[in-house]
C-alpha positions in Angstrom: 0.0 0.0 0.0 1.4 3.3 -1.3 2.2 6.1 1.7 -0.9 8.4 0.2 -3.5 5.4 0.1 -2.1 4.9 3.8 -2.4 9.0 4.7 -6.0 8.7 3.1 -7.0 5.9 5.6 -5.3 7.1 8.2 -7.2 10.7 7.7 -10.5 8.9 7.3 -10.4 6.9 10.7 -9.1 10.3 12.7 -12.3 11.8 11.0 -14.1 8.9 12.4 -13.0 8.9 15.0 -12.8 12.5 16.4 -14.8 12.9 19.4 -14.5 9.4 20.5 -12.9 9.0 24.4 -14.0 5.7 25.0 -13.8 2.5 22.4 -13.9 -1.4 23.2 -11.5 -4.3 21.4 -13.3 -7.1 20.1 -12.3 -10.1 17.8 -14.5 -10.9 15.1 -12.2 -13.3 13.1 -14.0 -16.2 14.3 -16.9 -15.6 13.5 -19.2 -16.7 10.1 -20.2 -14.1 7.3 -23.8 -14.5 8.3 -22.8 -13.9 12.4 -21.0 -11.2 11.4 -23.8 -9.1 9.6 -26.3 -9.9 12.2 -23.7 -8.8 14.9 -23.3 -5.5 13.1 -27.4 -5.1 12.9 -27.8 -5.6 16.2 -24.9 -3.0 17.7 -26.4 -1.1 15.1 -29.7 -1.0 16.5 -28.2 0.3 20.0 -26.0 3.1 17.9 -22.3 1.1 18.3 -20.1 1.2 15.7 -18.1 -1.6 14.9 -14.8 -1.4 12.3 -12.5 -4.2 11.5 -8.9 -2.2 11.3 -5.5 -2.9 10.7 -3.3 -2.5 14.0 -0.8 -0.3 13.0 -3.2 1.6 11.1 -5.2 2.3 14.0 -2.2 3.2 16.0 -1.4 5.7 13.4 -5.0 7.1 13.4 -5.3 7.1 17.1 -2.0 8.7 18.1 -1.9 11.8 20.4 -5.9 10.9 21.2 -7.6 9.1 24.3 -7.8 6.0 22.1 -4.0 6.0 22.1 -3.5 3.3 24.9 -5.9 0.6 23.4 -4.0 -0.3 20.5 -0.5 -0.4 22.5 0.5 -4.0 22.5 -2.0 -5.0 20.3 -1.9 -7.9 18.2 -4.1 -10.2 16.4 -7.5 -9.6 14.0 -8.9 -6.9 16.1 -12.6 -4.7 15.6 -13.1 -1.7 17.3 -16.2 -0.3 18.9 -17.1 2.5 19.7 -20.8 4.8 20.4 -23.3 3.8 22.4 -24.9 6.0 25.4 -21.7 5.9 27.3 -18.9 3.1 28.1 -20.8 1.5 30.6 -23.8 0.4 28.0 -21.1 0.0 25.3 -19.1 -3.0 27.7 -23.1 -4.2 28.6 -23.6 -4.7 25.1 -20.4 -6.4 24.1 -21.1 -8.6 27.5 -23.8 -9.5 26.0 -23.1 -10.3 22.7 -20.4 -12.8 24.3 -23.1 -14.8 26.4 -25.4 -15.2 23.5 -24.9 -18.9 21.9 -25.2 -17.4 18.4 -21.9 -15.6 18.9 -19.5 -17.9 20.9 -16.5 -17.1 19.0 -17.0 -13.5 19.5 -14.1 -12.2 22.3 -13.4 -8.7 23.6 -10.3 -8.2 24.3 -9.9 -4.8 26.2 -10.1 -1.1 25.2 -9.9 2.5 26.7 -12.0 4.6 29.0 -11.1 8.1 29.3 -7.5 7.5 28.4 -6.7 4.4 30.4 -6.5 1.1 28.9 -8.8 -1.5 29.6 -8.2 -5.4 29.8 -10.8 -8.1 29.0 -11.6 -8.3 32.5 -12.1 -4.6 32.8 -14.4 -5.1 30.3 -16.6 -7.1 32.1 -16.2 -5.0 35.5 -17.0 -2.1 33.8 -20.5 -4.1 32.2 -21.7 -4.3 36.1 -21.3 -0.6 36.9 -24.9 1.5 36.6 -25.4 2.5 33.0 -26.2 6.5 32.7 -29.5 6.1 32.6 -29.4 4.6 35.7 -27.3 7.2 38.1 -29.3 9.6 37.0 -32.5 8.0 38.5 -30.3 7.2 41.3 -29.0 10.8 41.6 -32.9 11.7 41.0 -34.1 9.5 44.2 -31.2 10.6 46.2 -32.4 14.7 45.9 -36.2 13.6 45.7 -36.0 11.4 48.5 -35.7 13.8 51.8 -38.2 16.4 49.8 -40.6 14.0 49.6 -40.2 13.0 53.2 -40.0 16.5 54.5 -43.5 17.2 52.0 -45.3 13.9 53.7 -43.9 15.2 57.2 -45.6 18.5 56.5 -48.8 17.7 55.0 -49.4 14.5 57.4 -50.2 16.4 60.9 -52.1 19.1 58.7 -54.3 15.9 57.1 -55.4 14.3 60.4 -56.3 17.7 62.2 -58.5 18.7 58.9 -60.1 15.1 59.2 -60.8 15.6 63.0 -62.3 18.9 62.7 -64.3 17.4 59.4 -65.8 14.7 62.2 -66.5 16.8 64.8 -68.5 19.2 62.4 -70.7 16.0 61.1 -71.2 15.0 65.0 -72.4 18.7 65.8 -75.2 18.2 63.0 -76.9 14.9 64.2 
């Protein structure tokens, strides 16, 4: 490959990847044409990207970026993934994609989050945390909580003396 064809692709995946902090390793190699396109439908379908890429290509591309660290040491048939809501749904889905029988040869096998490298493991470690979507309805219950308890403390004393005075009004009428 001539040194402008390898500028061109190198220019294209920087374009592609501008923006992009966090990114997941997979191997793909394994699996059958067929796997392969249903793979790429379903990450599709939660807004993941997935590119098959040439190592030292993507070291090129990636250098001076977060995505930097992931492709240090990296050998092998490698995909990267990137997109999702965040890294936590991106390593849930990939998780996932690993337990499902249809995909057994499927393999991550690390990545980057915010600049530090990831192993396989950290992968899955990182699949347990609480998605985005669900610290914020943590966070949410956390600053509602004490409102609601101070609201229920409030309106509670006020509630039982309003239905007291409501009996003894009906009782004065009989």
């Amino acid at each position: 490959m001539s040194k402008y064809v390898k500028q061109l692709m190198t220019d294209e995946l920087k374009s592609r990847w501008d923006g992009v902090n966090d990114a997941l390793l997979v191997d793909v190699s394994k699996l059958e044409a067929n796997d392969a396109v249903v793979l790429r439908r379903r990450l599709r379908e939660k807004n993941i990207s997935l590119m098959v890429v040439k190592n030292s290509l993507a070291r090129r591309a990636s250098e001076g970026t977060t995505l930097a660290p992931a492709f240090e040491g990296a050998e092998g048939t490698m995909a990267v993934a990137w997109g999702g809501e965040d890294i936590v749904s991106l390593a849930k889905e990939i998780v996932a994609v690993k337990k499902d029988k249809a995909f057994e040869e499927f393999e991550a096998r690390g990545g980057v989050m915010d600049g530090a490298k990831l192993s396989a493991d950290d992968v899955t470690a990182v699949s347990k945390w609480p998605s985005r979507g669900e610290q914020l309805s943590i966070l949410m219950g956390q600053i509602l909580g004490p409102g609601m308890t101070l609201n229920a403390q409030l309106l509670g004393p006020g509630a039982s003396l309003g239905s007291q005075i409501k009996q003894k009004g009906e009782g004065d009428e009989e």
